[in-house]
N, C-alpha and C positions, 0 to 999 in steps of 0.2 A: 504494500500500500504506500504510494506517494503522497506526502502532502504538503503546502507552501504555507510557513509560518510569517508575518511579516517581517522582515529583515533577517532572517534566521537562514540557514541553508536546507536543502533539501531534505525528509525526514523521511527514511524507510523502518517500517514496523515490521519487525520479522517474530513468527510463533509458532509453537509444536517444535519439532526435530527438524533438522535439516539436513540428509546423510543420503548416501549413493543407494541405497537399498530402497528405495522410495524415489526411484527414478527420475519422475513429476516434480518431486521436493528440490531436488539436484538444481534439472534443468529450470525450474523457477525460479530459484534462487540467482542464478546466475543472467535469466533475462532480466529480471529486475536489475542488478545491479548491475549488467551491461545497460539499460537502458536510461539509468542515471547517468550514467558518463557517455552518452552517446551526441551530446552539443559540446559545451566549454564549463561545465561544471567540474569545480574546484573543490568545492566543498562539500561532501556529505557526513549525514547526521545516520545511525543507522539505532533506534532504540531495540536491545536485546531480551528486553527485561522478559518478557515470553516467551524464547526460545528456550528450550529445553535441554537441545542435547546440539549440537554440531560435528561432520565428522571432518575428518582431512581433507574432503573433498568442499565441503561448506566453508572449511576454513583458506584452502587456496582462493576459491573465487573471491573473497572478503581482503586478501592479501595481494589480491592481483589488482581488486579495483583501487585498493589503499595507495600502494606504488605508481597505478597511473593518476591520481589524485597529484602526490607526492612532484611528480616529474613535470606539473602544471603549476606546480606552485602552492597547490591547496593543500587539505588534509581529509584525514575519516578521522570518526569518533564516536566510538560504540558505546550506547549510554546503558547503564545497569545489567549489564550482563551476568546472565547465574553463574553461581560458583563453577560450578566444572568449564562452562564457556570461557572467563575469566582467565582460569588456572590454565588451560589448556594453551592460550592465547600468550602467556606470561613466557611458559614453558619453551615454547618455539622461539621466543624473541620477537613476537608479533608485535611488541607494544613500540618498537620501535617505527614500526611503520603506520598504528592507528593506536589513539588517543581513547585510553577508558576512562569513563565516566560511572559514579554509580556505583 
């Protein structure tokens, strides 16, 4: 779900699991946030607080769109994300490419 705050950047709502086994999950995941960065946006907001589970494969496309963010100029910034999302995100060294919140 896309939404436009005023003056805020773009907000994606992500919920339930988001993992390869769930095929549909996968490749949703990854239109959306290809379709955030398909103009000249710099900045997104991405709120976690619903997602439940993430796997390696939810996690590259979140790391793929962060780094083309990065390479614009801009950033990501994933707001309250649950503990295993967080930890997992920590782990990798993801946080150097996106910004937790929450």
């Amino acid at each position: 779900m896309r939404r436009y705050l005023p003056g805020i950047r773009p907000l994606v709502t992500l919920s339930g699991e988001a993992d390869i086994i769930i095929i549909t999950t996968a490749a949703r995941l990854s239109e959306l946030v290809t379709a955030q960065l398909s103009g000249e946006t710099r900045y997104l907001s991405i709120d976690a607080a619903e997602l439940t589970y993430a796997d390696s494969m939810a996690i590259h496309v979140l790391l793929m769109a962060a780094k083309t963010l990065k390479e614009r100029g801009g950033s990501m910034v994933l707001l309250r994300p649950q503990g295993s999302v967080a930890r997992m995100l920590e782990l990798i060294g993801a946080t150097e490419l996106i910004t937790i919140r929450g």
